[in-house]
N, CA and C atoms of all chains as a GROMACS GRO file, in nm:
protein
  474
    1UNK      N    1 -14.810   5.272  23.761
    1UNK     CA    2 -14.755   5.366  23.664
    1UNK      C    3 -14.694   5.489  23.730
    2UNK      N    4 -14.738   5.512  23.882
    2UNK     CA    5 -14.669   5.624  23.919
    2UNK      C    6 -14.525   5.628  23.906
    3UNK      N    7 -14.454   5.534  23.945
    3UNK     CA    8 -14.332   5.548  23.982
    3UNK      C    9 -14.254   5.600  23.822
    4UNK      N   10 -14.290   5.465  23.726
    4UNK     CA   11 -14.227   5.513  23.653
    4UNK      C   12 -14.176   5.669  23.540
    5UNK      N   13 -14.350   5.701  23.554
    5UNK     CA   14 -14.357   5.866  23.481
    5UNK      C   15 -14.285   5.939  23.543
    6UNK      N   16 -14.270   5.951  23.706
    6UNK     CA   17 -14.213   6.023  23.762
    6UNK      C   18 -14.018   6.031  23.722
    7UNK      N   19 -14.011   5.866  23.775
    7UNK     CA   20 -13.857   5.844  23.711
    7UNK      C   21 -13.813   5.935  23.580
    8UNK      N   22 -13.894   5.918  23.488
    8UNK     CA   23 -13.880   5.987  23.343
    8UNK      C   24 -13.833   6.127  23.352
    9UNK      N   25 -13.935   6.181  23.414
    9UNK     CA   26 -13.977   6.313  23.424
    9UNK      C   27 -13.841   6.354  23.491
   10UNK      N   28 -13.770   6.273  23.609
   10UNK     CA   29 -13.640   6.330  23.676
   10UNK      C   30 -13.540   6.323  23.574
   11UNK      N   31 -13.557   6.214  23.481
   11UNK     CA   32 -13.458   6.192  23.392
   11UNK      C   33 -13.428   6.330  23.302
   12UNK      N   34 -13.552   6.342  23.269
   12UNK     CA   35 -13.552   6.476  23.141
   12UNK      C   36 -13.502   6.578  23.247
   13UNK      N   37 -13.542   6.608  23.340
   13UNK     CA   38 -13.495   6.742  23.385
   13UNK      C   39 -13.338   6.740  23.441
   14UNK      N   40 -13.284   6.658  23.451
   14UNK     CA   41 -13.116   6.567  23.467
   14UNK      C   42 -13.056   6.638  23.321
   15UNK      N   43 -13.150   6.564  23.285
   15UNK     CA   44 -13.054   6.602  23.098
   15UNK      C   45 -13.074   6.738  23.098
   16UNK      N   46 -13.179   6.832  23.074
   16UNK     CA   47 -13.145   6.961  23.069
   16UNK      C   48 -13.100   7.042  23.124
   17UNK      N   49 -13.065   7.012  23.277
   17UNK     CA   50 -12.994   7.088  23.356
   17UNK      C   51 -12.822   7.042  23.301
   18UNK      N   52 -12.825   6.918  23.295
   18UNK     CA   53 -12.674   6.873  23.256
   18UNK      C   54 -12.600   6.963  23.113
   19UNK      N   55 -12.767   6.949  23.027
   19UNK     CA   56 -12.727   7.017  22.914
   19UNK      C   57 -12.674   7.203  22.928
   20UNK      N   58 -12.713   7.288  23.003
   20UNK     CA   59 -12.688   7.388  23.086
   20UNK      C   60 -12.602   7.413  23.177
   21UNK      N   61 -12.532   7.307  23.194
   21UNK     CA   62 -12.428   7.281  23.290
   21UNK      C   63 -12.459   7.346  23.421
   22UNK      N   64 -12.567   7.357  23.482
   22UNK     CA   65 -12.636   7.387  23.613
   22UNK      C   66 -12.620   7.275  23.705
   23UNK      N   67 -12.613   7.306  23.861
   23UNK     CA   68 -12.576   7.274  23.976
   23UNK      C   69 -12.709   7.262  24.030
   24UNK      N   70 -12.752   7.128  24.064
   24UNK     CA   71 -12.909   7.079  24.121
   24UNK      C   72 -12.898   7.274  24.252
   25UNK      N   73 -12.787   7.280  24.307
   25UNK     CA   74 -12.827   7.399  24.408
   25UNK      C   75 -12.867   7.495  24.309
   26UNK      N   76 -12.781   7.570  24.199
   26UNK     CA   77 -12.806   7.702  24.093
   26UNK      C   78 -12.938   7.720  24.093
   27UNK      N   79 -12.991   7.578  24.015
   27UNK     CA   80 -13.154   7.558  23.943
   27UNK      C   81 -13.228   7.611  24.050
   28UNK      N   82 -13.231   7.528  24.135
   28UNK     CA   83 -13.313   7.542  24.288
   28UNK      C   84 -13.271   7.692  24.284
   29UNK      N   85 -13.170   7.778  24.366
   29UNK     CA   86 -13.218   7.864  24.357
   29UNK      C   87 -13.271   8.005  24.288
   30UNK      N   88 -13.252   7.944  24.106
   30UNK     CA   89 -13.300   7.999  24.016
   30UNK      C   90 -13.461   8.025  24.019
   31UNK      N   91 -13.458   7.897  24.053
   31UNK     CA   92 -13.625   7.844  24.059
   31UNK      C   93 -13.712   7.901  24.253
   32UNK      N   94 -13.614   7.896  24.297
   32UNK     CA   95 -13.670   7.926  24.430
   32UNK      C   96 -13.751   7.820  24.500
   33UNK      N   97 -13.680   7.702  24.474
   33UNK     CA   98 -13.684   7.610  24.538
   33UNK      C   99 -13.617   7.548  24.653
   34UNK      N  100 -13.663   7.448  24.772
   34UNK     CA  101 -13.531   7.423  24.832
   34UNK      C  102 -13.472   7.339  24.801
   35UNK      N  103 -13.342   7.345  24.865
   35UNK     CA  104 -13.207   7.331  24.770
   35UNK      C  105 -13.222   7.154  24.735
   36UNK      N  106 -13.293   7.074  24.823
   36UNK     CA  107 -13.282   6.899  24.794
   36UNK      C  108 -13.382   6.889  24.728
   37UNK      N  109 -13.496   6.989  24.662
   37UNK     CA  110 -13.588   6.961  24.569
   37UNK      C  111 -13.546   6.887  24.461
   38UNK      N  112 -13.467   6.965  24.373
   38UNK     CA  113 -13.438   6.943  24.250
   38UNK      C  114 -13.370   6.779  24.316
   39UNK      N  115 -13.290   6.749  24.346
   39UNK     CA  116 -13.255   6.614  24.326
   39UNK      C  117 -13.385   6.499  24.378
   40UNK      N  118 -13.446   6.548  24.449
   40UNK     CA  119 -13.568   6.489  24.489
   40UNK      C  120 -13.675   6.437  24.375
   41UNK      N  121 -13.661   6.552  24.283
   41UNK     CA  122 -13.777   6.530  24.121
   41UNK      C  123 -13.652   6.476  24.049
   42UNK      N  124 -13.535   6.453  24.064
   42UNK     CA  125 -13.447   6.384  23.919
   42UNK      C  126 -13.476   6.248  23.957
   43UNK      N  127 -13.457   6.197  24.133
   43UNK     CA  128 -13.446   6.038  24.139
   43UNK      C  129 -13.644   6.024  24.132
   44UNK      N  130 -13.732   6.081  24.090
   44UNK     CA  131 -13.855   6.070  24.050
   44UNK      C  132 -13.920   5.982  24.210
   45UNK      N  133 -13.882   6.118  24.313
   45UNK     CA  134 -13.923   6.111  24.436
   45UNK      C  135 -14.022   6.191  24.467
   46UNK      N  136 -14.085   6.303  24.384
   46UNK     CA  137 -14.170   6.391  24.399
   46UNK      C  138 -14.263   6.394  24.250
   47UNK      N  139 -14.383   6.449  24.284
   47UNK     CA  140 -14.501   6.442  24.207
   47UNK      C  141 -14.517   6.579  24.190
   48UNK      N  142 -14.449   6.676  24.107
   48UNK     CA  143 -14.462   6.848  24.135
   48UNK      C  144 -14.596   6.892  24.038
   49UNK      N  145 -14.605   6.974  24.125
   49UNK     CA  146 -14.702   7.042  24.037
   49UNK      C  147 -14.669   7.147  23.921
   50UNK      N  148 -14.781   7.163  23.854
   50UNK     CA  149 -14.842   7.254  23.727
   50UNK      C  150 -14.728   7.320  23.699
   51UNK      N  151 -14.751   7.436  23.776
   51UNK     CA  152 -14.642   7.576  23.836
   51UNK      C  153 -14.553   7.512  23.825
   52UNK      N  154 -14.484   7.440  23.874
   52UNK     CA  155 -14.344   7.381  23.931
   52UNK      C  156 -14.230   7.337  23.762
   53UNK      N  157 -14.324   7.259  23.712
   53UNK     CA  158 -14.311   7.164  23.576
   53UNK      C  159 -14.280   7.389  23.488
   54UNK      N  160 -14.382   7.433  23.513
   54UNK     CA  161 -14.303   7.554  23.455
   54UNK      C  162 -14.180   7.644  23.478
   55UNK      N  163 -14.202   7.609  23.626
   55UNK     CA  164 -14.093   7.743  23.676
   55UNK      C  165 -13.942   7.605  23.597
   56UNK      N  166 -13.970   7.496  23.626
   56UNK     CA  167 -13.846   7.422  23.574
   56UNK      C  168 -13.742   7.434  23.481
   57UNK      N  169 -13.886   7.391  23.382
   57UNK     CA  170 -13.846   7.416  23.238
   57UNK      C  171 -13.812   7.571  23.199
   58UNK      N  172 -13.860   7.693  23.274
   58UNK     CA  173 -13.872   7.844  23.191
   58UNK      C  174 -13.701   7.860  23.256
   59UNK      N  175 -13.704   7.814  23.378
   59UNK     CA  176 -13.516   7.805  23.400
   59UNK      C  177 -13.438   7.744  23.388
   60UNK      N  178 -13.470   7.626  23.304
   60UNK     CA  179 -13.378   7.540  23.224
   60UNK      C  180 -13.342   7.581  23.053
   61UNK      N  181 -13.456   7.679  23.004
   61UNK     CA  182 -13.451   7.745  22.921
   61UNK      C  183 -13.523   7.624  22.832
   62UNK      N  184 -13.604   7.568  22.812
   62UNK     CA  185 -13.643   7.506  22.738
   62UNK      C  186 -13.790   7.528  22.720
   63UNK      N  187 -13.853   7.493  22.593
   63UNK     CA  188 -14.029   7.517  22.593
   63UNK      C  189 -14.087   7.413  22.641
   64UNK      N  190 -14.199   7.456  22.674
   64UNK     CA  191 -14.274   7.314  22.701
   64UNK      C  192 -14.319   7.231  22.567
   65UNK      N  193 -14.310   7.272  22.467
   65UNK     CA  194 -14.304   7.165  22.385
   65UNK      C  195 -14.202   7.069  22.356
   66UNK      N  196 -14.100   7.134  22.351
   66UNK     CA  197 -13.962   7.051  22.333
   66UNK      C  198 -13.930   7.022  22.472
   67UNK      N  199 -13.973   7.028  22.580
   67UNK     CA  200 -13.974   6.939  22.717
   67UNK      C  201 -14.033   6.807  22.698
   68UNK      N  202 -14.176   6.860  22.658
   68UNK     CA  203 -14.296   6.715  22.688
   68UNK      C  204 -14.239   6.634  22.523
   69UNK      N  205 -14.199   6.682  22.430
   69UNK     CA  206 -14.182   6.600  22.290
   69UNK      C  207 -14.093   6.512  22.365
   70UNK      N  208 -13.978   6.534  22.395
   70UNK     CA  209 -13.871   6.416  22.485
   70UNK      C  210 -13.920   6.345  22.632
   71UNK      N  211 -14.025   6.398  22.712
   71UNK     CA  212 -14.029   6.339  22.816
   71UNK      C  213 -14.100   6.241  22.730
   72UNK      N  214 -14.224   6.270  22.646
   72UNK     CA  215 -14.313   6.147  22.621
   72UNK      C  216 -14.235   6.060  22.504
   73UNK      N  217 -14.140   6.022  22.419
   73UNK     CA  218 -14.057   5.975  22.442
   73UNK      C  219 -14.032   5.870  22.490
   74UNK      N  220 -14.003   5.931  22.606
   74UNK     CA  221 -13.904   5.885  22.721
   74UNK      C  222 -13.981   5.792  22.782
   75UNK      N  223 -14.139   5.800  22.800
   75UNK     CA  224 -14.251   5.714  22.851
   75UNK      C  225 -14.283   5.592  22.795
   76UNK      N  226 -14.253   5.635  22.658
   76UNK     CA  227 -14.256   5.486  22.564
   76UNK      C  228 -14.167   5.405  22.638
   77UNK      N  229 -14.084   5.448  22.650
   77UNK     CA  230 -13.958   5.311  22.696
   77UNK      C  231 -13.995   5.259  22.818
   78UNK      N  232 -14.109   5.334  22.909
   78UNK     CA  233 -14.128   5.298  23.021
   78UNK      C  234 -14.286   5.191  23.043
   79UNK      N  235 -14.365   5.257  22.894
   79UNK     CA  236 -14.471   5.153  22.869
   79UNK      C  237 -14.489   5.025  22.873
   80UNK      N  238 -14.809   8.546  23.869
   80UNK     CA  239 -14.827   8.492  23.794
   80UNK      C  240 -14.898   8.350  23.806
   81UNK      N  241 -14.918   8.316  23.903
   81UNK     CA  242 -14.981   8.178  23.937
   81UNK      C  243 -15.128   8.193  23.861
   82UNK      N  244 -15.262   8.271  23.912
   82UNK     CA  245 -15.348   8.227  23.815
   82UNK      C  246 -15.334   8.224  23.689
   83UNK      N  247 -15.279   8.308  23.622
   83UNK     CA  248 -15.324   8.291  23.454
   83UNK      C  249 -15.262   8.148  23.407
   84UNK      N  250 -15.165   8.074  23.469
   84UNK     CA  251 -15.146   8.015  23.404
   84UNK      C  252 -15.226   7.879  23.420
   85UNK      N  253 -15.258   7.907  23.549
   85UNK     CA  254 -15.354   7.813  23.612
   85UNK      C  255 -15.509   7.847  23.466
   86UNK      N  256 -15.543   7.951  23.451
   86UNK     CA  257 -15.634   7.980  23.434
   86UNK      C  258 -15.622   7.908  23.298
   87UNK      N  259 -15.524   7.927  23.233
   87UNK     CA  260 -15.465   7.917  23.091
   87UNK      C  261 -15.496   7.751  23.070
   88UNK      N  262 -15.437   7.666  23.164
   88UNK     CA  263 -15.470   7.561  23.162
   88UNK      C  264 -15.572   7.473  23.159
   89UNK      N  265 -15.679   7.551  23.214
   89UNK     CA  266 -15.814   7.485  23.230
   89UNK      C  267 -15.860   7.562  23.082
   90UNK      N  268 -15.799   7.658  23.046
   90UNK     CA  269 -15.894   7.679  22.903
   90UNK      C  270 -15.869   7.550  22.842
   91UNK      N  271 -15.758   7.548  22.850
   91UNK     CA  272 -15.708   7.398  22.736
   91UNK      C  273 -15.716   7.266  22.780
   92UNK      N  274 -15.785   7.251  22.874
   92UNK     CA  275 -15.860   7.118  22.917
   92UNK      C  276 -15.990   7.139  22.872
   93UNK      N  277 -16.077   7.271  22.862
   93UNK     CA  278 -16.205   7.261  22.811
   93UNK      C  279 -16.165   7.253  22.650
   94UNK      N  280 -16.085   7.306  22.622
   94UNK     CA  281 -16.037   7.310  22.445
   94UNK      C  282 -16.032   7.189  22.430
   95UNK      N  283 -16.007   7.102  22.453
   95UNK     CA  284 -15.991   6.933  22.448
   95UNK      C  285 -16.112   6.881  22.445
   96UNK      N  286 -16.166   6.925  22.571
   96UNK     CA  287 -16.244   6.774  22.621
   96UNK      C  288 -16.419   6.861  22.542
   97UNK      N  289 -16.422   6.957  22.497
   97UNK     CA  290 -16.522   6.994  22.376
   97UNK      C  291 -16.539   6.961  22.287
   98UNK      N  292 -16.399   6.937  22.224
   98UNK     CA  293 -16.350   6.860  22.076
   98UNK      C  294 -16.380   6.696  22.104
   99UNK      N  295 -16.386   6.657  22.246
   99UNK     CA  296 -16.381   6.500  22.239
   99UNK      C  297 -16.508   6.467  22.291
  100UNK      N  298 -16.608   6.604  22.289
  100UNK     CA  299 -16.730   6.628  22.309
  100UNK      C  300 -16.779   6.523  22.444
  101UNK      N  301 -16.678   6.548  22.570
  101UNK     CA  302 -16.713   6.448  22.650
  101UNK      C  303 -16.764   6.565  22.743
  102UNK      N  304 -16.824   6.504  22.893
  102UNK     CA  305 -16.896   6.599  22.958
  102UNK      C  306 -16.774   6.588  23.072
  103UNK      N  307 -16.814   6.701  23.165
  103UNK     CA  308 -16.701   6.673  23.258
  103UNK      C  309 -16.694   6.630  23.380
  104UNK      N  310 -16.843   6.522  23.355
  104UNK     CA  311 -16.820   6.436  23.484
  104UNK      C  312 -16.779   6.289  23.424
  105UNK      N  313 -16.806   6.254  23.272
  105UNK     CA  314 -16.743   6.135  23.221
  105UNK      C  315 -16.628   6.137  23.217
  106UNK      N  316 -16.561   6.299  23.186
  106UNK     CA  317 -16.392   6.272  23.178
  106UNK      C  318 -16.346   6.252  23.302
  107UNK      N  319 -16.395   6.294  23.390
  107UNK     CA  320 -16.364   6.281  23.559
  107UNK      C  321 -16.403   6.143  23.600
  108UNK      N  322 -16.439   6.080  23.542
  108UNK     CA  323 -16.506   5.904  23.586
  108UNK      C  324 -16.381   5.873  23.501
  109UNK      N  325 -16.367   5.825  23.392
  109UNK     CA  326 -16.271   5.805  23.328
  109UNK      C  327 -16.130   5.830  23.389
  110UNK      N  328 -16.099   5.940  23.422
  110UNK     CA  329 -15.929   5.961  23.512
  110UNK      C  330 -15.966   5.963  23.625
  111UNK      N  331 -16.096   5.887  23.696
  111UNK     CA  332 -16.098   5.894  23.819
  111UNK      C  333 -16.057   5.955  23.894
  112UNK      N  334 -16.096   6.089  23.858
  112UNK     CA  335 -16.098   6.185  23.921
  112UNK      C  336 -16.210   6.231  23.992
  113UNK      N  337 -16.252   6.317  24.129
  113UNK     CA  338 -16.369   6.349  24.200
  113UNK      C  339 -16.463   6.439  24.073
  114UNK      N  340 -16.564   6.407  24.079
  114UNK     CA  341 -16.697   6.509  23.967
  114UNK      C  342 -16.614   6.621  23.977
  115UNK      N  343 -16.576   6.731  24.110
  115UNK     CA  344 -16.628   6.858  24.116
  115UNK      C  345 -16.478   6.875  24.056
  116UNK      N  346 -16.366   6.785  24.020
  116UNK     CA  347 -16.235   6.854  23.978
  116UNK      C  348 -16.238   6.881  23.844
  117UNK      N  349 -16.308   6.801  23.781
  117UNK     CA  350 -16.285   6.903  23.647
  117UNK      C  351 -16.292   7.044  23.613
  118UNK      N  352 -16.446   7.066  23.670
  118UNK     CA  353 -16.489   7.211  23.728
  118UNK      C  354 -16.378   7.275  23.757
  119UNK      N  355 -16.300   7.266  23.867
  119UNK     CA  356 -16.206   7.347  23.915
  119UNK      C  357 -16.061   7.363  23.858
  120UNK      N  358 -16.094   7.289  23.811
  120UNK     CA  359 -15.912   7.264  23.676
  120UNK      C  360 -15.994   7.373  23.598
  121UNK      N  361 -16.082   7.358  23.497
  121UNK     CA  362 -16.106   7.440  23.412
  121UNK      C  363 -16.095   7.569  23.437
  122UNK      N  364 -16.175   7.586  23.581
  122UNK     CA  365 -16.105   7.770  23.642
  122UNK      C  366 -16.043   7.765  23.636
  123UNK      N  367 -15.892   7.711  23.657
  123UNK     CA  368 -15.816   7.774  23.731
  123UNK      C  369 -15.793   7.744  23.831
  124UNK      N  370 -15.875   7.714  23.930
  124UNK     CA  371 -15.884   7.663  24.075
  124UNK      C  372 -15.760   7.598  24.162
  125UNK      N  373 -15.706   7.492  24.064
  125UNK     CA  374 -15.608   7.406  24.143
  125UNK      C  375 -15.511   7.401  24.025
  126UNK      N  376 -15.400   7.335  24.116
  126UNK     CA  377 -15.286   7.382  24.025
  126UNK      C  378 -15.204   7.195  24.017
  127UNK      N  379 -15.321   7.156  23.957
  127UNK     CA  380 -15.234   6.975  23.912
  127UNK      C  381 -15.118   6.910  23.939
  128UNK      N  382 -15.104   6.773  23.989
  128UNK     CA  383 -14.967   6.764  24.000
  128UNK      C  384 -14.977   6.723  23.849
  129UNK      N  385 -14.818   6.663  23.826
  129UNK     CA  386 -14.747   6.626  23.689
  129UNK      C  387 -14.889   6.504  23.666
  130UNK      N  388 -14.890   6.399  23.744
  130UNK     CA  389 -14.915   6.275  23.725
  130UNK      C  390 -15.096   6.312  23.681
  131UNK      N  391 -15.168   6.400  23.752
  131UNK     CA  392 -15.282   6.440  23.716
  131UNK      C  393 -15.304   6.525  23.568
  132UNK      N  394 -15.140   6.566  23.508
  132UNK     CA  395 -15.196   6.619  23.384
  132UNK      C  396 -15.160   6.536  23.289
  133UNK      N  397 -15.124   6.440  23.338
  133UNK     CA  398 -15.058   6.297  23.249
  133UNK      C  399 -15.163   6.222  23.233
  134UNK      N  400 -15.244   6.201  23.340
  134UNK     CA  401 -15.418   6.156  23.280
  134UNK      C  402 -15.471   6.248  23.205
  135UNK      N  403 -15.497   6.357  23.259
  135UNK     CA  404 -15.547   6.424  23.195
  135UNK      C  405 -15.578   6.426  23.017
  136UNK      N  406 -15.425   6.462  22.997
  136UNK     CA  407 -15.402   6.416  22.813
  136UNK      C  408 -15.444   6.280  22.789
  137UNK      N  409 -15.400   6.153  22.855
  137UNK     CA  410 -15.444   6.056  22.785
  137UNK      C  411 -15.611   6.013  22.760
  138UNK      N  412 -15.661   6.101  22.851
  138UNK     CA  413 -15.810   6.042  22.841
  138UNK      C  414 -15.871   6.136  22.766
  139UNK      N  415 -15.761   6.263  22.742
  139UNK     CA  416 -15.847   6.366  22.644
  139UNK      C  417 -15.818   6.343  22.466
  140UNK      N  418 -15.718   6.226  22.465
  140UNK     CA  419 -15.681   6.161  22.381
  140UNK      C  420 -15.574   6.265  22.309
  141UNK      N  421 -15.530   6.345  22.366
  141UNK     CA  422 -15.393   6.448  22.365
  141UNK      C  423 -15.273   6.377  22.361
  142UNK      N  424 -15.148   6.408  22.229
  142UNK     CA  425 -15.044   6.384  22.307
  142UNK      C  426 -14.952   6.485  22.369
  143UNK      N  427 -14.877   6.507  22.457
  143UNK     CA  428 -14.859   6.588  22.520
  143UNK      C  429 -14.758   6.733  22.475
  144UNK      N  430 -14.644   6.714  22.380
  144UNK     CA  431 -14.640   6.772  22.270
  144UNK      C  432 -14.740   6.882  22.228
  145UNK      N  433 -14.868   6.830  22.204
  145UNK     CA  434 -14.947   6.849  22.126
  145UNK      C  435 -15.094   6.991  22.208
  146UNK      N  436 -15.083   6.925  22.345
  146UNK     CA  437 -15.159   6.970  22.412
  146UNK      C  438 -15.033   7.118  22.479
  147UNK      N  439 -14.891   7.079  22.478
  147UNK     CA  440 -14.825   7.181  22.513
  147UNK      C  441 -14.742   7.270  22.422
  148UNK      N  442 -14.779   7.279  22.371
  148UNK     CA  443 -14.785   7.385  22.231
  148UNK      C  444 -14.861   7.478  22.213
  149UNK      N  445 -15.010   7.419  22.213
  149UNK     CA  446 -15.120   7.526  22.267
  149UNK      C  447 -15.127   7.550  22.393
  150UNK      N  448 -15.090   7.510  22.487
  150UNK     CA  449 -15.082   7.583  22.584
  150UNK      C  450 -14.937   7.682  22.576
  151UNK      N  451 -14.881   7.696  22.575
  151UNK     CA  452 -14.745   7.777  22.551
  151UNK      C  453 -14.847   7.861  22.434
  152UNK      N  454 -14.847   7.821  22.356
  152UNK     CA  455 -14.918   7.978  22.295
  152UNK      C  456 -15.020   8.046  22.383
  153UNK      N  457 -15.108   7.960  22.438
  153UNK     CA  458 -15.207   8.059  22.554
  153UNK      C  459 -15.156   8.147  22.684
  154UNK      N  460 -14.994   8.063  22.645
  154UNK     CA  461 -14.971   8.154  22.784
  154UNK      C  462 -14.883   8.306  22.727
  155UNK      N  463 -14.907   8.296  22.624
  155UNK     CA  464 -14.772   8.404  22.555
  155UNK      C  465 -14.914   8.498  22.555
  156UNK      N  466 -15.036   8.497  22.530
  156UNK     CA  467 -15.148   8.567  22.553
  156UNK      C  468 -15.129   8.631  22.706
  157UNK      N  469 -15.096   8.591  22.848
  157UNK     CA  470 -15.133   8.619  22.950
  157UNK      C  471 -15.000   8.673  22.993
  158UNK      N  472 -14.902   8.668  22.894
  158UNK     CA  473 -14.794   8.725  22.917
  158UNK      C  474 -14.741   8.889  22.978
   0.00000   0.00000   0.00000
């Protein structure tokens, strides 16, 4: 099951950056990340933590409810 | 800002797993997780990856939506 939650999870954060019209570099260094992170969590190559899943979403501008309502979702299809 | 939200989080893993009146070495057998991590999630202590709060909800019988809603309100408290 790892692989696939992760996949998801890059997916959703793809779409809301896309939806924002943000640059995997912008986010990153919105977020203060380094710069191959963000594409690293879209192809669901990284397992981020707590913190991370926030700093994401609070600079993608989205809540964590209306994050996790679409990622889980998104898990069904992967069930 | 790193503990509170850390901190914030383990409230709402004990907010759960009270209501599902489980102890927190069965929920930790259950997500096979080590005994002493529940403990330390609930402080605050450690800061989860994604895939550890993805057990987390399912064995607290949370959907995630649901569990991040109240948390987003707990964190507008530590704000």
């Amino acid at each position: 099951m790892r692989e696939p939650t992760l996949k998801a999870f890059g997916q959703e954060v793809r779409h809301w950056r896309a939806e924002r019209r943000l640059s995997q570099e912008v986010l990153a260094d919105q977020c203060g990340f380094h710069r191959t992170y963000i594409g690293q969590i879209e192809r669901g190559e990284r397992n981020p933590s707590l913190i991370n899943v926030l700093t994401l979403c609070r600079h993608l501008g989205v809540s964590l409810p209306e994050f996790f309502i679409r990622y889980e979702a998104a898990l069904g299809t992967f069930a």
